[in-house]
N, C-alpha and C positions, 0 to 999 in steps of 0.2 A: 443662854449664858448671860450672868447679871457681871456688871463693872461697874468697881464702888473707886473713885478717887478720894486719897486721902492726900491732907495735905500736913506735912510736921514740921515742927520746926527747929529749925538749925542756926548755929553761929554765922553763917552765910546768908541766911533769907531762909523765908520758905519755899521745901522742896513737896513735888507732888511725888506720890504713888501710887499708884492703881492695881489692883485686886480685882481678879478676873475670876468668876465662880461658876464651874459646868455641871448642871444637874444633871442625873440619868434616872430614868424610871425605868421600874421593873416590872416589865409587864407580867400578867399570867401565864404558867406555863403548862397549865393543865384545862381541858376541856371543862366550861361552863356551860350551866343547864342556863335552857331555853326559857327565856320569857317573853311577855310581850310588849316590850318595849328592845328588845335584842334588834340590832341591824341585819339586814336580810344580805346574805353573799350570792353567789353566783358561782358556780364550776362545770364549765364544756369540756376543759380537756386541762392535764396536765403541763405544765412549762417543760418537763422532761419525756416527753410524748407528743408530739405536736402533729396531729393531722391535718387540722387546713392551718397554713399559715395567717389565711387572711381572719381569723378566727380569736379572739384573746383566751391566752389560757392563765392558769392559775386563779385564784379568787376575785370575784370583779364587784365592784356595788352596784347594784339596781334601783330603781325607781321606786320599788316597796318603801314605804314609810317605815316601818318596823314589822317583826314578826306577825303583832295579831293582823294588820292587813295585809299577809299573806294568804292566812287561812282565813280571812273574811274572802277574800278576792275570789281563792280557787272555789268558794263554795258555790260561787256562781257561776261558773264556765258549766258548759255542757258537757254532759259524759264522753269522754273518745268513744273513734264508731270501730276501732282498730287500732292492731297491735304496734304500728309504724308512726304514732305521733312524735314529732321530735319537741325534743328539750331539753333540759338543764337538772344537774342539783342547787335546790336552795337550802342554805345554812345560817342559823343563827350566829349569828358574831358580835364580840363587842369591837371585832373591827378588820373591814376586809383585807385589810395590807399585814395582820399577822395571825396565822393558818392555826396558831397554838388556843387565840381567842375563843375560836368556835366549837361549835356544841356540836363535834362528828356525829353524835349518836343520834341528833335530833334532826339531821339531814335529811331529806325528801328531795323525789325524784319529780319532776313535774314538768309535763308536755305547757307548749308554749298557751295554745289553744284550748286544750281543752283536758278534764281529770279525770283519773280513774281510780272512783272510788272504792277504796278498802270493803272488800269483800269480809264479812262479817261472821263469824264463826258459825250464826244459826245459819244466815243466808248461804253459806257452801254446806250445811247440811242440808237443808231444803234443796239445794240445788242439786246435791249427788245422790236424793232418796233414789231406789232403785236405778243407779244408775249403774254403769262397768266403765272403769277407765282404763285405759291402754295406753300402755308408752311404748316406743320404740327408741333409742338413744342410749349414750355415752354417760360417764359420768358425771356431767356438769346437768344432763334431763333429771339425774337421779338425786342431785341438788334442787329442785323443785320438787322431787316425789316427797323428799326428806320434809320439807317447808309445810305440804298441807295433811304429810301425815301424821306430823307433831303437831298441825292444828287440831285434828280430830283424832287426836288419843291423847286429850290431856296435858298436851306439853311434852310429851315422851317421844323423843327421839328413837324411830323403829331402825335406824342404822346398817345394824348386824342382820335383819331380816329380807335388806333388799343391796341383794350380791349381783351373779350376771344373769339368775331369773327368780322373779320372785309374784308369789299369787298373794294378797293379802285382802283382809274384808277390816273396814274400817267402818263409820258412821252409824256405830251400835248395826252392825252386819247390814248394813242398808247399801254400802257400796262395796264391789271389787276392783280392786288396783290390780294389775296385771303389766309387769315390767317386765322387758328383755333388753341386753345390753349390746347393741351395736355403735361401731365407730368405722370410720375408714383413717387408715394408717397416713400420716401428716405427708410424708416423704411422697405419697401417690399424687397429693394436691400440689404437688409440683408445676404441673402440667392441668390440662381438664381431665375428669372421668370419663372416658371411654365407654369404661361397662360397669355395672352395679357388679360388686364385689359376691360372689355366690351365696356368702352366709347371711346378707341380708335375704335372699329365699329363705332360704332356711328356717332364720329365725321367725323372718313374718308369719310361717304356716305354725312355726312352734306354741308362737303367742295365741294367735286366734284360736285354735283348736284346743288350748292349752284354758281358752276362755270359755270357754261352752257355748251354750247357745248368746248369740248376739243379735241384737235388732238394728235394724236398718234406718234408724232415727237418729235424734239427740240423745237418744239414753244410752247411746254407746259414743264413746270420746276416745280419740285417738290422737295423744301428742307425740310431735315425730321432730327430729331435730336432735343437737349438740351442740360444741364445741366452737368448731372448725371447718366442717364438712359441706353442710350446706349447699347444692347447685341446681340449675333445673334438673338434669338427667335422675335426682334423685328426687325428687319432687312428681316428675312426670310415673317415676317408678312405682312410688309409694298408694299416689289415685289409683294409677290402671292395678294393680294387685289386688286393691280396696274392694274397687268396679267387678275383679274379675272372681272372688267369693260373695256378691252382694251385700254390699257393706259400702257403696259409692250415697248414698244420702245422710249417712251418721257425720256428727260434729268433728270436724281435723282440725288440730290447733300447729300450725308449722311454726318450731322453734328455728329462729336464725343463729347467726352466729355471736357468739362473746367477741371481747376483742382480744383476751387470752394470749396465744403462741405467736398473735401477729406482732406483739410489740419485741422491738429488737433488743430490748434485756431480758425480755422472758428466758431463763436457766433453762432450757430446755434439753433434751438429747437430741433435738429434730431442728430443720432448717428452720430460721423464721418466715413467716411467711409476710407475704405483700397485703396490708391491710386496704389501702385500696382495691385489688385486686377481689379477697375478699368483701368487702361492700358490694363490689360492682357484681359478683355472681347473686348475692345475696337480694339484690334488685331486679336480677335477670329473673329470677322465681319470683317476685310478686310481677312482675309485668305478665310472664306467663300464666297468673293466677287468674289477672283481668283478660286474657285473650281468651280464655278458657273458658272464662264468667262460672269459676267456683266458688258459689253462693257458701257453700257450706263448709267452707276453707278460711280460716285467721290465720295470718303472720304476724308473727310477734318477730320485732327485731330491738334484739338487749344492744347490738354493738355499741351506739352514740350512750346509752346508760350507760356501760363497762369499761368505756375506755378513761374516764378520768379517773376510775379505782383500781389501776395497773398494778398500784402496790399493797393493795387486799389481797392477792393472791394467798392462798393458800401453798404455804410449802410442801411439799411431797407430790409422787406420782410423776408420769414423764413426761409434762405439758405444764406444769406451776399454773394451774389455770382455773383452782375450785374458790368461789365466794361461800359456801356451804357451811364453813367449819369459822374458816378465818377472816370473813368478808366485809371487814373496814378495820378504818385504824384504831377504830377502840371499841367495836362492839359486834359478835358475832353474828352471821347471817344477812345483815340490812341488807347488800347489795343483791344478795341471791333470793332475798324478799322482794325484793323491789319487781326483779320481773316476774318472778313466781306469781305476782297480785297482778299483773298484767294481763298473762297466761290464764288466770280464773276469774279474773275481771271479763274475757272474754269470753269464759263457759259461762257463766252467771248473772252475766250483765241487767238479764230479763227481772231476774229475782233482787237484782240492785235496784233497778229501778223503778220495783213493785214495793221494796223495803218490806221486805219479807225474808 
């Protein structure tokens, strides 16, 4: 605010007056691209979501000098060795105290320690040449099938082709995708799982058989996971099944849980659930992973990635819980990119860091 005294004058003397002036600036209200001299943001979690309290949420400034040394920095850290590295979004900003500044679209996901390099369009075709992939999982696994199989056809969303089973040959016919759709009903995770739900038998013999002949190596990949679900009794399930058609030393990629139905606005038709609670089973499986010493087992856990993009949500469906379609505030897919490059950061990793 500027204050100008004036002084005028009158048959009395001179009188003062003063003139008080309030500028207001009008900041940007539309997402700016990224450059490199853009302030670097910080996002753990949401101010309207808040899981650790002792934690700041909403956009923080860091220590980055500007964007380009960001992507100087991360170029140096060493690859993650696994799908559990914790971290942050960083965002370009002209300024972290207002959210409208930054460049959404230019967001990056990035563990504290260490990166995981974008897997490269030839690199996951060298990596899936004769290979067979397998999924097991809900709709949010078939948000990742979506992800690398518009990598390898072009850009073309295969959609419509992969329902509640689906066989597809993809990487100029060098690989098989092999999906079936299991979940378990939110209302059961009330409580723990007792007993694996029958139609995952089912289904698993449907897939395999359904896949023809398979090998007992890396050239058969099996990612198993969703949603919500996530616990050991289904983890211990999915090995011994694996073990008990010969198929115990091929690549397992275990998806953990999003943070999806646990946040307490999620519209849902089903109870919310305790996202603590969730974590805490979601850590009971990888501790079980190390007592086990399942060399050939990655856990990937999206939760700490998904819980600050609550309101990416995709609307529709009875969980409001897909990054697939609708997955940031201004630009499709990122967030369900984000772990998808994770998940084949971990099949490929070999071929990452052969650069090839």
């Amino acid at each position: 605010m500027l204050s100008i005294a004036v002084m005028s004058p009158t048959p009395n003397g001179a009188k003062a007056r003063t003139y008080h002036f309030l500028t207001k600036r009008k900041y940007v209200t539309t997402a700016v691209p990224a450059h490199a001299a853009s302030r670097v943001c910080s996002l753990i979690q949401d101010c309207s979501f808040i899981l650790d309290p002792a934690t700041p949420c909403g956009l923080q400034e860091t220590n980055f000098r500007n964007w380009a040394a960001v992507l100087t920095e991360v170029e140096h850290l060493p690859e993650c060795s696994g799908g559990l590295s914790p971290g942050r979004w960083l965002l370009p900003c002209n300024s972290c105290y207002i959210s409208s500044s930054c460049n959404w679209k230019g967001a990056i996901w990035q563990p504290y320690a260490c990166r995981y390099t974008k897997v490269t369009d030839d690199q996951l075709s060298s990596c899936f040449a004769e290979k067979k992939l397998l999924f097991i999982g809900d709709s949010i696994l078939r948000g990742s099938i979506f992800y690398i199989l518009t990598r390898q056809n072009s850009g073309k969303n295969p959609g419509s082709k992969v329902t509640r089973i689906a066989r597809l040959s993809v990487n100029k016919n060098q690989t098989e995708v092999n999906f079936i759709y299991n979940r378990v009903l939110i209302d059961v995770l009330i409580e723990e799982i007792l007993e694996v739900p029958q139609d995952f038998d089912r289904n698993f013999i449907e897939l395999v058989n359904g896949a023809g002949h398979l090998f007992n190596n890396a050239s058969t990949v099996l990612v198993f996971g969703g949603s919500y679900w996530m616990q050991p009794i289904l983890y211990t399930w999915i090995i011994d099944k694996l073990k008990s058609v010969g198929l115990d030393n091929i690549t397992i990629i275990i998806k953990m849980d999003n943070s999806c139905v646990h946040h307490p606005k999620a519209k849902s038709g089903y109870q919310t659930l305790d996202p603590a609670l969730m974590f805490k089973r979601n850590m009971e499986v990888e501790y079980l992973r190390m007592r086990r010493k399942d060399t050939n087992v990655q856990v990937i856990n999206p939760y700490n990635l998904t819980v600050p993009w609550y309101r990416a949500f995709r609307k529709g469906g009875d969980c409001s819980c897909h990054y697939d379609y609708y997955a940031t505030r201004h630009e499709d897919g990122l967030v369900n990119a984000a772990y998808s490059q994770i998940i084949w950061h971990s099949v490929c990793k070999s071929h990452v860091l052969a650069g090839r």
